[in-house]
C-alpha positions in Angstrom: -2.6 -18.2 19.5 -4.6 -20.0 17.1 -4.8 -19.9 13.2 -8.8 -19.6 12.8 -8.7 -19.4 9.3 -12.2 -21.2 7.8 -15.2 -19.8 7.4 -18.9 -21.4 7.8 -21.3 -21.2 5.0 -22.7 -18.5 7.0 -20.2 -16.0 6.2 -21.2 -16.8 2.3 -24.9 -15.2 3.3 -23.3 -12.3 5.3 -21.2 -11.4 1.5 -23.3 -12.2 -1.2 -22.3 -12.0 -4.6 -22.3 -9.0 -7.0 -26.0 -10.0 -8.5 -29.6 -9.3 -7.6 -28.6 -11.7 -4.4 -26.1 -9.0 -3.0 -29.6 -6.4 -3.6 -31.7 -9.0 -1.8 -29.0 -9.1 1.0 -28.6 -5.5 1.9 -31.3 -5.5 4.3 -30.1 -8.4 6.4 -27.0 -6.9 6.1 -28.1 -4.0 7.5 -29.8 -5.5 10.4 -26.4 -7.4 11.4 -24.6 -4.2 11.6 -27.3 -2.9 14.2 -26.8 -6.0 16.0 -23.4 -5.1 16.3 -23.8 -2.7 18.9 -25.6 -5.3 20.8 -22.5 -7.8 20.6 -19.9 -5.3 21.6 -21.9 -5.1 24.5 -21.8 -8.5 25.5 -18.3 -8.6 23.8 -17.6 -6.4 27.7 -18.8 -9.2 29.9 -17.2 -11.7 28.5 -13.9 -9.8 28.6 -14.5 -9.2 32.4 -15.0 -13.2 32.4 -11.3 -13.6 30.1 -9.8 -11.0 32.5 -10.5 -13.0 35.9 -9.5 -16.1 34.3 -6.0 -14.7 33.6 -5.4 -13.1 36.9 -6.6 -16.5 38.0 -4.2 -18.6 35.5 -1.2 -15.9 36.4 -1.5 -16.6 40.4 -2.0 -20.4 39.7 1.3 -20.0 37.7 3.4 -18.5 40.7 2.0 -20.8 43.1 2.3 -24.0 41.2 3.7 -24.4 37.7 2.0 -27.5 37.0 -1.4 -26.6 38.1 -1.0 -23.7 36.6 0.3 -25.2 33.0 -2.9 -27.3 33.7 -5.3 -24.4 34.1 -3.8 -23.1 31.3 -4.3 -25.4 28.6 -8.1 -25.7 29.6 -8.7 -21.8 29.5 -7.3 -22.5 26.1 -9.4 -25.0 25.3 -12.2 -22.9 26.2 -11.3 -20.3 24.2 -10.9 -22.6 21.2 -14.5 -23.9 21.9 -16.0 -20.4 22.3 -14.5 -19.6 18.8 -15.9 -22.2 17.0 -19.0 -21.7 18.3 -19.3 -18.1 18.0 -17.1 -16.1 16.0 -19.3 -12.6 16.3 -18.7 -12.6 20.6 -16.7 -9.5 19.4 -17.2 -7.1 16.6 -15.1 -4.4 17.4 -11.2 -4.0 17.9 -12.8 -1.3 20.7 -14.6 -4.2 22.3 -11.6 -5.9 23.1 -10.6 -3.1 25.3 -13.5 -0.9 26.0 -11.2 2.2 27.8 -9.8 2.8 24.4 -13.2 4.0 23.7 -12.7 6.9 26.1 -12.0 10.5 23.9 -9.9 13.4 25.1 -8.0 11.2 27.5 -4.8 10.4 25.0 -2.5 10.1 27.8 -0.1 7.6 27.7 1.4 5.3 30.9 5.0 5.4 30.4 5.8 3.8 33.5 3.7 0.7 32.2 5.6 -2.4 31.7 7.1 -2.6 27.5 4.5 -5.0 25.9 5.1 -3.5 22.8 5.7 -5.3 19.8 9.7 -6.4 18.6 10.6 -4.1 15.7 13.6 -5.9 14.7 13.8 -7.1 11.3 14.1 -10.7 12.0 11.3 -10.8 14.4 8.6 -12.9 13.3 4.8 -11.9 11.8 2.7 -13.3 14.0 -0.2 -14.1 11.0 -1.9 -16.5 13.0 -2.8 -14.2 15.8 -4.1 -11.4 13.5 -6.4 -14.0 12.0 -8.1 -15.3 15.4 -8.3 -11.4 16.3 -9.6 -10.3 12.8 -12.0 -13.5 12.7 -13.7 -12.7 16.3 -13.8 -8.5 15.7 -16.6 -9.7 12.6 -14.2 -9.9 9.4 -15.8 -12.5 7.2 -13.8 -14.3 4.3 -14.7 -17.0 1.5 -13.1 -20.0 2.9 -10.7 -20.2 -0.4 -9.3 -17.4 0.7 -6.0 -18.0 2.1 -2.3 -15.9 3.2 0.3 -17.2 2.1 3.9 -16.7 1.1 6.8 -17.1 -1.4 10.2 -15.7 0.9 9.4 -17.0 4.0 6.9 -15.1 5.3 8.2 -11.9 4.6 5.8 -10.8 2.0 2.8 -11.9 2.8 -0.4 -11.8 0.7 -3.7 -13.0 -0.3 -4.2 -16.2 -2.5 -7.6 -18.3 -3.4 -7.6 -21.8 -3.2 -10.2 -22.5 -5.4 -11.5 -20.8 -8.6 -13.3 -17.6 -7.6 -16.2 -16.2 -10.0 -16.8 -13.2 -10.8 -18.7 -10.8 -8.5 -18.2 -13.3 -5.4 -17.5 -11.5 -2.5 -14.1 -12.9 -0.7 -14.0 -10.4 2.1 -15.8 -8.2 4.1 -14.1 -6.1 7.4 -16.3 -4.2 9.4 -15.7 0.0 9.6 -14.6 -0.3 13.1 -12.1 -2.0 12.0 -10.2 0.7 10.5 -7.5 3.1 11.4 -8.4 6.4 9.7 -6.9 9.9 9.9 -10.3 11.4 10.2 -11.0 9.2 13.1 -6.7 10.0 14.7 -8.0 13.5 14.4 -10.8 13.3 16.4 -9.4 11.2 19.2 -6.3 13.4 19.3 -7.5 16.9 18.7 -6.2 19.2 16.3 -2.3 19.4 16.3 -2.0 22.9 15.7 2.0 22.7 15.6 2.0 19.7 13.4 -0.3 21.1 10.8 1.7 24.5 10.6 5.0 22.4 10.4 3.5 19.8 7.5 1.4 22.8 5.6 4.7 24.7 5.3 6.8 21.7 4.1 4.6 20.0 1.6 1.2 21.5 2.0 -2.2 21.0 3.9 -3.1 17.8 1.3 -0.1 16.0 4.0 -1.8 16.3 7.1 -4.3 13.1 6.7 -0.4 10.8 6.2 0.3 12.6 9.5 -2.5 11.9 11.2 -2.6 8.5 10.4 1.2 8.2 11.9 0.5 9.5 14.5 -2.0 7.2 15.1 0.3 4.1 14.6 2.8 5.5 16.7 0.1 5.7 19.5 -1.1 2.4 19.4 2.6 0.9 19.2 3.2 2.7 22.5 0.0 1.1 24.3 1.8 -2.5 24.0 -0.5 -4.9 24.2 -3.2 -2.6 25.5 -3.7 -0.9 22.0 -6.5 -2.9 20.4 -4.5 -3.1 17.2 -2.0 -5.4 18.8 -2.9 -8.4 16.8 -2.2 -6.3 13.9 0.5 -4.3 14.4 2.1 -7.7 15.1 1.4 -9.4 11.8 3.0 -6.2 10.0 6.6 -6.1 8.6 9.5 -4.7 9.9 11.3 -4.6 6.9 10.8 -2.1 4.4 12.5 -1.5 1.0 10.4 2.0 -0.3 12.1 5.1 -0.6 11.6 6.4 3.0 13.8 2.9 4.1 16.7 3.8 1.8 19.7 4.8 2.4 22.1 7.5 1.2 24.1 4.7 -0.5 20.7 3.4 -2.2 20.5 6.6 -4.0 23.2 6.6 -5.8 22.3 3.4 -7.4 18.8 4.5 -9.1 18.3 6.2 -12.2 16.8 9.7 -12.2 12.6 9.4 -11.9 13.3 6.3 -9.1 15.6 8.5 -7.2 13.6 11.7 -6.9 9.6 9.5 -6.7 12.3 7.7 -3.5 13.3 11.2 -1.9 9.9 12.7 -2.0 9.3 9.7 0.0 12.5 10.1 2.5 11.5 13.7 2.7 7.3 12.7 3.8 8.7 10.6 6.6 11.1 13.4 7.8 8.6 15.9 7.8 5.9 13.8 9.7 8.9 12.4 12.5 9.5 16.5 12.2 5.9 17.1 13.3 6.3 14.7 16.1 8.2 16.8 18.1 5.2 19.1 18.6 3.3 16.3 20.0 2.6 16.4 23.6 1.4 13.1 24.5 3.9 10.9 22.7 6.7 10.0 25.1 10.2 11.4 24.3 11.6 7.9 23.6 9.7 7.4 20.7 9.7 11.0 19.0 13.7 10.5 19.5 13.7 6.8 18.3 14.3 6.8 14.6 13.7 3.3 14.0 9.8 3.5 15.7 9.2 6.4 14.4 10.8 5.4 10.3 8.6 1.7 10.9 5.0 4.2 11.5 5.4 6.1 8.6 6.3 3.3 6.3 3.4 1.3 7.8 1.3 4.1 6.5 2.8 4.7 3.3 2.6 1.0 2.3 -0.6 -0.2 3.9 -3.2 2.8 3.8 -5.7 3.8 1.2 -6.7 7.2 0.0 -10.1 7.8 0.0 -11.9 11.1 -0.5 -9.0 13.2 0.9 -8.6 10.7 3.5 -6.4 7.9 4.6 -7.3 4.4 6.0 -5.6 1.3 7.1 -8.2 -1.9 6.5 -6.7 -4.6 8.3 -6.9 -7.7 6.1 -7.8 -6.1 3.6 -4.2 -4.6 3.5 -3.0 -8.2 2.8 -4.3 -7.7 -0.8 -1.2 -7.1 -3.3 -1.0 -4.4 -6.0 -2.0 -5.5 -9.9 -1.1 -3.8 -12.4 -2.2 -5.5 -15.7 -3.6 -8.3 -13.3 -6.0 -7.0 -10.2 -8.3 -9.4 -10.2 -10.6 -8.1 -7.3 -12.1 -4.2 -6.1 -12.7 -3.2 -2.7 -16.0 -1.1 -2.3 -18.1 0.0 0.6 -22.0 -0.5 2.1 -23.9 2.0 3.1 -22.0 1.7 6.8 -18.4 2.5 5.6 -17.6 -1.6 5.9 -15.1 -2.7 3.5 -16.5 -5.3 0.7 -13.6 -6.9 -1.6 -15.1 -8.2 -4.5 -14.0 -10.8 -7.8 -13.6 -8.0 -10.7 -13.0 -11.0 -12.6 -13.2 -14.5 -12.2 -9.7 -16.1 -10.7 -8.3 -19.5 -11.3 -7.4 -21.4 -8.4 -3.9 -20.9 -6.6 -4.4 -16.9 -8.2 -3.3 -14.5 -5.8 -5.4 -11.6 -5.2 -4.7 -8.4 -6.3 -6.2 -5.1 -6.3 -5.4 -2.0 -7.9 -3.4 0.8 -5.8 -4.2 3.2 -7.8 -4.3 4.9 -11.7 -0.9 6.1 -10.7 0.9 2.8 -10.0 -0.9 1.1 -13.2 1.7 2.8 -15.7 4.5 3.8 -13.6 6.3 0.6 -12.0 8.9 3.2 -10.5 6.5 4.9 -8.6 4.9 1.5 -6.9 8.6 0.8 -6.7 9.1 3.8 -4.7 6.4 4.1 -2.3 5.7 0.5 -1.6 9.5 -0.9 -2.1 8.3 -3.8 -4.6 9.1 -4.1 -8.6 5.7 -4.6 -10.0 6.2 -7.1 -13.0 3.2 -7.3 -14.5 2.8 -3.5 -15.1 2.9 -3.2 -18.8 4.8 -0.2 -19.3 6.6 2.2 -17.9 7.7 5.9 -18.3 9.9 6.9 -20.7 12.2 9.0 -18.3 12.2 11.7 -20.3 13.0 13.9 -16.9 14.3 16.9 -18.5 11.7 18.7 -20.6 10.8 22.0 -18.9 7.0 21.9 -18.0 4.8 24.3 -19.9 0.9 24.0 -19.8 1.0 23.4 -23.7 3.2 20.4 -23.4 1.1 19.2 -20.1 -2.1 19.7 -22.6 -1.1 17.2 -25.7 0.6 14.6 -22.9 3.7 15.4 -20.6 2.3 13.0 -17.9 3.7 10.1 -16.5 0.8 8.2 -17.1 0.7 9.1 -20.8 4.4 9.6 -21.9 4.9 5.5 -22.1 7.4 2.6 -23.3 5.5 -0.6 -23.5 7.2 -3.4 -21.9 6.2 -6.7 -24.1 6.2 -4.8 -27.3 8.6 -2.1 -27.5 6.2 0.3 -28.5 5.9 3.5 -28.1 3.3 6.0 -27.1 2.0 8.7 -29.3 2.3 11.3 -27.2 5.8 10.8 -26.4 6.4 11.6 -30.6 4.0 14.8 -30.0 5.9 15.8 -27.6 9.2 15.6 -28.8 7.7 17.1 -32.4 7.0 20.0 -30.2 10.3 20.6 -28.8 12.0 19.9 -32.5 9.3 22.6 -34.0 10.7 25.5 -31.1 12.3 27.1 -33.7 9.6 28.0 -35.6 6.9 28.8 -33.4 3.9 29.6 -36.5 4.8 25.9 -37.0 5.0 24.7 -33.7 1.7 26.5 -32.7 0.1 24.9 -36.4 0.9 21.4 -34.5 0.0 22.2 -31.2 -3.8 23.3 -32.5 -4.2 20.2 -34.9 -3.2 18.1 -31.3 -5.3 19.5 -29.3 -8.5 19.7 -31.7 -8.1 16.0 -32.9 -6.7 17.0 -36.8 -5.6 13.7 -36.7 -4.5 14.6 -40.8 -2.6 17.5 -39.7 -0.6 16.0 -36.5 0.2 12.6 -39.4 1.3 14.8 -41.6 3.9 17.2 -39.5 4.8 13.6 -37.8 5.5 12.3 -41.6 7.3 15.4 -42.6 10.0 15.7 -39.4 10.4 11.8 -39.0 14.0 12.1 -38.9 14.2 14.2 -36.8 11.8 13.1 -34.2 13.1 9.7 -34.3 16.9 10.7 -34.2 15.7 12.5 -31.0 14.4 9.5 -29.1 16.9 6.6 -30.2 19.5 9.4 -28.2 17.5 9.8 -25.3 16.8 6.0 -25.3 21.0 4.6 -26.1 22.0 7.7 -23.5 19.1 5.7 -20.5 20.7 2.6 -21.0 24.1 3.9 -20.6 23.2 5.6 -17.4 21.6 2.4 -16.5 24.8 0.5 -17.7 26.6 2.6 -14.9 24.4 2.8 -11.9 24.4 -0.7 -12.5 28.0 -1.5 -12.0 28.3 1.2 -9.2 25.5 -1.0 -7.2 28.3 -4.2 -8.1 31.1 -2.2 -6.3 28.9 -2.1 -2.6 28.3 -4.8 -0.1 25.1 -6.0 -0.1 25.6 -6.9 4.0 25.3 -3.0 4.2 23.4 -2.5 1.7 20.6 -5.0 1.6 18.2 -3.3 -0.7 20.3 -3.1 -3.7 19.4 -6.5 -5.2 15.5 -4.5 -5.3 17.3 -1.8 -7.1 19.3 -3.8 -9.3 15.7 -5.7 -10.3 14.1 -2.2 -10.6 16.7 -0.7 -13.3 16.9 -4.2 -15.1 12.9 -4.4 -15.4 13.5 -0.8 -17.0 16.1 -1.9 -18.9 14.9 -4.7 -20.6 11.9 -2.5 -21.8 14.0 0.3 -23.4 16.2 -2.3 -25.3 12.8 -3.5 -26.8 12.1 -0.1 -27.6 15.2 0.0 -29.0 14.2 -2.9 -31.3 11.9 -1.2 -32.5 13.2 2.4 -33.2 16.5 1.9 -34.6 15.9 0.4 -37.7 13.5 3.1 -38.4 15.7 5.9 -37.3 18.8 4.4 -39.1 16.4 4.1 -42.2 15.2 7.9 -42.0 18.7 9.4 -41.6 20.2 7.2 -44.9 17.1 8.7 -46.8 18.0 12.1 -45.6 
């Protein structure tokens, strides 16, 4: 296994930057992809040539253990001197093992010796692996970029080593790369069971997560004849989202993280649900909670949705979520091949980090449920007001996640969680309610001030209780989460850093609010 991390200059001309060079360099991009058909084919000899040399090495082995040590370590020599001197012999995953090409025939060996990978949770990631494998199937990187890690290599992520500008290209992974539920469902067939079973539980938008599983699953059961065994073998087996948690975890979170956590929990049970109407995934693995729990949070926490879709880019799942910090963009060429660009220009030692998604840029417990990490620099967070009864007039002037919002540096507050508490307060007198709702919804910006001026009291007496009754409840889940044992319950220091990160942003809300609230009610 060898840690081919470097790039030549080369690979700078294969991803240009962002400017009229990245227009001049489409079309020689374009002719490398048609070459790549050409590779993979000679990508097959030379796997017939790696193929006799092993049998060779394993028969030396049995016959003599020092010749065959010896024969080893100059077939491995000879791979190290191919590498270096041509890193595109193989452009394709599929190349590595060309049956896997084969469609219809989804049958697995069972009686095929295990060569699957060690899910235990202290098993190692083999990174280094992963990189020779990614490096010869065509993925290109600038040769700052680097994976690293803070917890000993449990998280592991993308980091530049040298100041990155803007617009420079760090990454590009070629399509056939991926793992996509478009592409599961094509090599799999339809799964008529499945899809009844998932539309009926959670509806028909589910059945790309399945697919995708299902498609994990499979390759984990080939061993090390899947050609995503590098891969699979650089992922985590630990995993602290809400489909990992436990019963005990649960009790422990305030309201939003516990039900964002469940819906979660209840994903992977429908999907290892599904399973069961599989027919060419062994019984050991349908039955095998742990394989099947590991899959689905593989998915959950590594793929992208795109267009309906789902896809796994390996490497390019090494990029961390940003907040209030992404500092790069992923975007696609005209073959489907992944491009990671500098959105802005990073200092040296940065990590990487790209956006998840608009939903995960306002609402940490959301990242914090389906990826199982507290997202810091998100800068602010839902104001857990969980139980207004939805109405499409509140959803119209802001009941939204994403728009309801307690800022976390500043304490303040957003306007729409004062329209719609004003709302709520003005229920009793619905001319006057409606009056407000209008001069919200058609900008009557002196209207909406002037309703906001006259029930001040009110509105703000209304929040500093929701917001002294949160950090109670936080107060209390807290001190439950001191009673457990974290040997059991090894996930709760996550939690505890979850409901602090929320906690500290309501007591600067608080800051902010009581004077104003304890000012309004003297007055009154």
């Amino acid at each position: 296994k060898f840690g081919i991390v470097g790039r030549t200059s080369q690979s700078q001309e294969r991803i240009p930057c962002l400017s009229e060079a990245r227009e001049a360099n489409r079309g020689a991009a374009r002719r490398e992809h048609r070459n790549v058909i050409e590779r993979c084919a000679r990508s097959r000899s030379i796997n017939k040539h790696r193929e006799m040399w092993t049998m060779r090495v394993a028969l030396a082995m049995r016959l003599s253990p020092i010749y065959g040590g010896i024969l080893l370590q100059f077939f491995a020599i000879i791979r190290i001197c191919c590498a270096f001197h041509s890193h595109k012999a193989i452009s394709s995953p599929l190349a590595l093992h060309p049956e896997r090409q084969r469609t219809g025939d989804t049958a697995l060996n069972n009686n095929a010796p295990d060569t699957r990978i060690d899910l235990s949770e202290s098993a190692p990631r083999d990174i280094n692996y992963m990189q020779e494998w990614a490096y010869n199937c065509g993925v290109q990187q600038a040769e700052s970029l680097q994976l690293t890690s803070d917890d000993g290599w449990y998280d592991i992520y993308a980091t530049t080593g040298a100041e990155v500008a803007y617009g420079t290209c760090v990454m590009y992974v070629p399509s056939n790369m991926f793992l996509t539920s478009y592409g599961a469902k094509q090599e799999f067939g339809e799964q008529e069971g499945a899809e009844k079973l998932i539309g009926n539980l959670a509806g028909a938008d589910q059945f790309p997560l399945f697919y995708l599983f299902l498609k994990v699953l499979v390759e984990y059961e080939r061993g090390q004849d899947s050609s995503w065994y590098p891969w699979l073998n650089s992922l985590p087996r630990y995993f602290s989202n809400g489909a990992a948690m436990t019963p005990s975890c649960y009790d422990c979170l305030p309201p939003l993280a516990a039900k964002l956590c469940m819906e979660e929990r209840v994903g992977c049970i429908n999907c290892r649900q599904a399973l069961k109407t599989v027919d060419f995934v062994s019984d050991e693995i349908k039955k095998d909670e742990e394989i099947t729990k590991w899959a689905y949070n593989v998915v959950a926490t590594r793929s992208l949705e795109v267009n309906g879709e789902r896809i796994i880019i390996p490497m390019a799942d090494m990029l961390n979520h940003g907040s209030d910090a992404h500092n790069v963009e992923i975007s696609y060429d005209e073959e489907g091949s992944c491009l990671v660009y500098a959105a802005a220009d990073v200092p040296a030692g940065s990590p990487l980090r790209m956006s998840y998604g608009d939903y995960y840029l306002t609402n940490p417990s959301a990242t914090f449920a389906r990826y199982g990490f507290v997202d810091e620099t998100c800068p602010s967070t839902f104001c857990k007001m969980m139980t207004i009864t939805p109405s499409t007039e509140l959803r119209a002037i802001g009941l939204s996640f994403s728009r309801m919002l307690f800022y976390k540096d500043t304490g303040e507050v957003s306007e729409e969680v004062f329209d719609i508490l004003l709302y709520q307060i003005l229920s009793e007198n619905w001319q006057v309610q409606k009056e407000f709702y209008n001069a919200c919804i058609n900008g009557d910006t002196a209207t909406k001030s002037a309703y906001h001026q006259q029930y001040q009291g009110e509105t703000y007496g209304k929040l500093k209780k929701h917001v002294d009754s949160f950090l109670k409840e936080l107060d209390e889940l807290n001190e439950k989460a001191a009673t457990k044992d974290l040997a059991k319950h090894p996930r709760l220091p996550l939690i505890l850093a979850h409901n602090n990160f929320v906690r500290e942003t309501f007591l600067r809300v608080k800051e902010q609010i009581d004077p104003i609230a304890a000012q309004t009610a003297y007055n009154t």
